[in-house]
C-alpha positions as CSV (number, residue, x, y, z in Angstrom):
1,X,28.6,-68.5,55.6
2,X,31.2,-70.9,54.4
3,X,31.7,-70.7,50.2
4,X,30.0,-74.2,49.8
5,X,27.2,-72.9,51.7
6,X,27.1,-69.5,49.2
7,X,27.4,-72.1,46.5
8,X,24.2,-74.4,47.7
9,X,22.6,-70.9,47.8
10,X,24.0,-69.8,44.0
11,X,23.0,-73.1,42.3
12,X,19.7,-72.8,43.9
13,X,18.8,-69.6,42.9
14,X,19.7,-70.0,39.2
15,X,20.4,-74.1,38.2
16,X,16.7,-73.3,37.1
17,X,17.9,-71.4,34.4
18,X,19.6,-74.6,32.8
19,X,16.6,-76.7,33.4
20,X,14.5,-73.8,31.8
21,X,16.9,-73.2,28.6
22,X,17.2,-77.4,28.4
23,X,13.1,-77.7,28.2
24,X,12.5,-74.5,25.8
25,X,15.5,-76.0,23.5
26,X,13.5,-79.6,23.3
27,X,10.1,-77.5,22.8
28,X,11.5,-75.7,20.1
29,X,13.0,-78.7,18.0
30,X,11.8,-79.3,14.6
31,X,12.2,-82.9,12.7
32,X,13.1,-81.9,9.6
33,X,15.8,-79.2,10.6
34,X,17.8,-82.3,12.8
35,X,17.1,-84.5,10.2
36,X,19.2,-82.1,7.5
37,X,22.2,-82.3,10.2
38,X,22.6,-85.9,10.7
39,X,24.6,-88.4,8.0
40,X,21.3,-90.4,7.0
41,X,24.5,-93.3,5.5
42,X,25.2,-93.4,9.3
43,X,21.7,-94.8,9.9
44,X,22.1,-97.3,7.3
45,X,25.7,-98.6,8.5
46,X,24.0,-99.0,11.8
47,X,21.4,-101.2,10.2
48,X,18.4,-99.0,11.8
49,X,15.5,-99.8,10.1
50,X,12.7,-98.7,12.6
51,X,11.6,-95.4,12.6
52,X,11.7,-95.0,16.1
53,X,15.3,-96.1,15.9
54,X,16.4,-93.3,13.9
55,X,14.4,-90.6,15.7
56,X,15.5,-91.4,19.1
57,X,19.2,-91.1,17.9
58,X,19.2,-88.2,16.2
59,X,17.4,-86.3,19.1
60,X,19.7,-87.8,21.8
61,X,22.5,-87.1,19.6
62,X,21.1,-83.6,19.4
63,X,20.2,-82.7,22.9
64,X,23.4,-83.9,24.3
65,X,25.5,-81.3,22.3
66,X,23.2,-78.7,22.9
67,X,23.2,-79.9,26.7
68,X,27.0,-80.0,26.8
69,X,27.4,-76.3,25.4
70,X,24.4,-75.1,27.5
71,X,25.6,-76.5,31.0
72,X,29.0,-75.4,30.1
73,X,27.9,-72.0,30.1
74,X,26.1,-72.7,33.2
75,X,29.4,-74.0,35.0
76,X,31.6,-71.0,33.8
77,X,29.3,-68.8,35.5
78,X,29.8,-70.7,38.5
79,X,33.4,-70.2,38.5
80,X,33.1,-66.6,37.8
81,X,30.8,-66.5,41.3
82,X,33.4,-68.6,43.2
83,X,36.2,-66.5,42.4
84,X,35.0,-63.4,43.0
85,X,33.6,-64.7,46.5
86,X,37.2,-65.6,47.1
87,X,39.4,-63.1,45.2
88,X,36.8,-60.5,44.1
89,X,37.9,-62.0,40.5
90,X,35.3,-60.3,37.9
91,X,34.4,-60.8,34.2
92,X,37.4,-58.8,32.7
93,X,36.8,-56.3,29.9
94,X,39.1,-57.2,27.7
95,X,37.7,-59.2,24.7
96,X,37.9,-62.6,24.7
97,X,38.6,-62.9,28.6
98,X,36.1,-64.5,31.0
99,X,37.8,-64.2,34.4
100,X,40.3,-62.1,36.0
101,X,41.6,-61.9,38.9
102,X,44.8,-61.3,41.4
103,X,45.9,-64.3,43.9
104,X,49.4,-64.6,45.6
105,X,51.0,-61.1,43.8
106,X,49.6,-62.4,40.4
107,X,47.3,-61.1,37.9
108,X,45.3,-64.2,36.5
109,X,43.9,-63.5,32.7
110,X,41.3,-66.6,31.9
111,X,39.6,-68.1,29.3
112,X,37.0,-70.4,30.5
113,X,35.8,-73.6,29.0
114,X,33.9,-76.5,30.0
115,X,36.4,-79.4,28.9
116,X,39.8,-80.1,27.8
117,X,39.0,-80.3,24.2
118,X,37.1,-77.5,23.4
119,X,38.0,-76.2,20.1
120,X,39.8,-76.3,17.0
121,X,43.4,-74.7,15.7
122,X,41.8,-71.3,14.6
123,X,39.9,-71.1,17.9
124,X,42.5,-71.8,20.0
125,X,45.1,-69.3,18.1
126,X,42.0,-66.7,18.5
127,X,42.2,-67.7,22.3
128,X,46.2,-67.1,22.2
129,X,46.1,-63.6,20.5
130,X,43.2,-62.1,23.1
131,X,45.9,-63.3,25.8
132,X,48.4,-60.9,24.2
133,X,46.4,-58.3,23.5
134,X,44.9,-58.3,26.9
135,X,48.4,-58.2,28.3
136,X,48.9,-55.5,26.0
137,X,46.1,-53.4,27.2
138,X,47.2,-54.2,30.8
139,X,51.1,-53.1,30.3
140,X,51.8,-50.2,32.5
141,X,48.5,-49.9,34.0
142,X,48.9,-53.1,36.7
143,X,51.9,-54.1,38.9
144,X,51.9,-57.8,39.2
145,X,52.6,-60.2,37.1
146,X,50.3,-61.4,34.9
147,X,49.4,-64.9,33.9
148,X,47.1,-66.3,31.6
149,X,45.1,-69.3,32.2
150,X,43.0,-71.6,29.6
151,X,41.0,-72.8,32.8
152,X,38.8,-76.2,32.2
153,X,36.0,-76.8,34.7
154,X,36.4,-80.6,34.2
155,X,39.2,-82.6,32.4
156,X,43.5,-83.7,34.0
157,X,45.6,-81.4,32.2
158,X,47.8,-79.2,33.8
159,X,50.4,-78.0,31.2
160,X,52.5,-74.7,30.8
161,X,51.5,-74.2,26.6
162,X,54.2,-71.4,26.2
163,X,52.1,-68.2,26.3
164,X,49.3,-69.7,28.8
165,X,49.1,-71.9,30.9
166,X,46.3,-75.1,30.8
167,X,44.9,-75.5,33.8
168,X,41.6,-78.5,34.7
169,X,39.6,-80.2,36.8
170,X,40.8,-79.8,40.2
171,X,43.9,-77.9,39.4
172,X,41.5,-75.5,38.1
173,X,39.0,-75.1,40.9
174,X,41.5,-74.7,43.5
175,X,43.0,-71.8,41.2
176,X,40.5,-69.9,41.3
177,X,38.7,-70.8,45.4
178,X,42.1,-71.5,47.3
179,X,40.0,-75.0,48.2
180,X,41.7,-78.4,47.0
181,X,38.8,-80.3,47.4
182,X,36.2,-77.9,45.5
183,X,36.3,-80.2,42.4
184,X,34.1,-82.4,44.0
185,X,32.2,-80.7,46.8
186,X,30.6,-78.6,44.1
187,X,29.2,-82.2,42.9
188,X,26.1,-81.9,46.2
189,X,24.9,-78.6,45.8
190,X,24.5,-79.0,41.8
191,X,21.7,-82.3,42.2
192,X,19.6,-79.4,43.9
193,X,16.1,-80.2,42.7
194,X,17.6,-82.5,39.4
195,X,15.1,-85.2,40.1
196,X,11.9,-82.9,39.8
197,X,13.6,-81.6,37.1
198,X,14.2,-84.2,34.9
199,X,10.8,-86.1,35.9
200,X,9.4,-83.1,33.9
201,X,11.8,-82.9,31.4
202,X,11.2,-86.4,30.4
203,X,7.8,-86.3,29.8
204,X,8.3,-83.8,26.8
205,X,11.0,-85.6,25.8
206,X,8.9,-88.8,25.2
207,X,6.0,-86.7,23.5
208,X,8.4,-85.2,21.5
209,X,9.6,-88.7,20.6
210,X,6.4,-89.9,20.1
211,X,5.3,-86.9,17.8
212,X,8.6,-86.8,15.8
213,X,8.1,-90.7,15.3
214,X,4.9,-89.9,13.5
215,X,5.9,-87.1,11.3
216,X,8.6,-89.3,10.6
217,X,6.5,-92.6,9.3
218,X,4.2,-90.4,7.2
219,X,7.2,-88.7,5.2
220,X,9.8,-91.1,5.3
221,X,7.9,-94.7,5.0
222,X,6.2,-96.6,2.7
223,X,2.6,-97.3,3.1
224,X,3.7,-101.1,5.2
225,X,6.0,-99.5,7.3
226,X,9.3,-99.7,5.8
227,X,11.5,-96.9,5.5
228,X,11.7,-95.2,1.9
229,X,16.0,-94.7,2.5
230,X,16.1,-93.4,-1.5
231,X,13.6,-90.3,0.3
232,X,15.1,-89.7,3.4
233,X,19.0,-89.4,1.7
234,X,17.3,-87.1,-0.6
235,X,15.7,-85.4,1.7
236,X,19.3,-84.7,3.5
237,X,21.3,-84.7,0.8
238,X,19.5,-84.4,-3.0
239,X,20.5,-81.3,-4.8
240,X,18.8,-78.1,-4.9
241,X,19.1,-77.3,-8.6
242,X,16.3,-77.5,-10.5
């Protein structure tokens, strides 16, 4: 079996496990607690004045971060499978590392994340000091060389940062599979079953819309329909004292 033929079989037996987290994330949402997370000034700049307006964009604004953190989680796991189909790579026990794995007389220490820019200055320097204590730990124990890799599953850069190398997109898939053109033959076998999956998504999406939209226009409007802003900002943003 050829690896993008393991891989049709791999997203198959477990893309369902995004669909499933995506759905149980939208059934679990509450109005009120998105409501407290979003700038309710933002709403007002953007001259919204319908409440189905302001509902729909705070809970696409919502589901797409959740989505983007969720299906990046998704496509590390993929990597992990890919390499270790190719190079036996295997989560690695030191803290903070995600993949590791030996290639070409190298021993490759990696962090994985699902873009380019995935976190902030203290994240990243946490990122840089479980690269040297996991070359540390490894000292004496291993004979190749080790280098460590801040892998992104999508993204351009390629870019040595000192201590670690940056490594996406493409760069980054042929690291870890050997295969120069796994970027985007990966792209097939992850549609598997998307349509019947987001068919179903969408039609608790759209309740949820409609239900939110109501909650929304009892609490937050006046009695002809327009929205009480002096509530809502208090709501999100009116002191707890007292």
């Amino acid at each position: 079996m050829s690896l993008l033929d393991e891989i049709r079989v791999y997203v198959a037996e477990n893309i369902g496990k995004f669909h499933g987290k995506k759905l149980a994330r939208l059934r679990k949402l509450k109005l009120k607690e998105i409501l407290r997370k979003k700038n309710p000034y933002l709403f007002k700049v953007k001259n919204f004045e319908s409440a189905s307006e302001i509902v729909k964009g705070i809970v696409d604004a919502f589901i797409s971060s959740q989505e983007e953190t969720m299906f990046g989680d998704w496509l590390e796991d993929l990597a992990i499978f890919v390499c270790y189909k190719v190079y036996g790579g295997m989560k690695s026990t030191a803290l903070g590392i995600d993949l590791e794995f030996v290639r070409d007389g190298k021993r490759y220490l990696v962090s994985i994340k699902s873009g380019p820019n995935w976190g902030n200055s203290s994240q990243i320097k946490k990122m840089e000091q479980d690269f040297k204590n996991a070359k540390i730990r490894l000292r004496g124990r291993v004979n190749e060389e080790i280098v460590c890799v801040n892998g992104c599953c999508y993204g351009r850069v390629t870019v040595d940062k000192g201590g670690y190398l940056k490594i996406c997109g493409q760069d980054f898939w042929e690291l870890i599979s050997g295969e120069p053109n796994l970027y985007i033959d990966i792209i097939e076998p992850l549609g598997y079953q998307a349509r019947e999956k987001n068919e179903e998504y969408l039609v608790e999406y759209n309740a949820k819309l409609n239900l939110f939209t109501n909650e929304f226009i009892e609490i937050f409007c006046f009695k002809d329909g327009r929205i009480d802003w002096e509530r809502l900002v208090n709501f999100n943003s009116g002191s707890r004292r007292g």
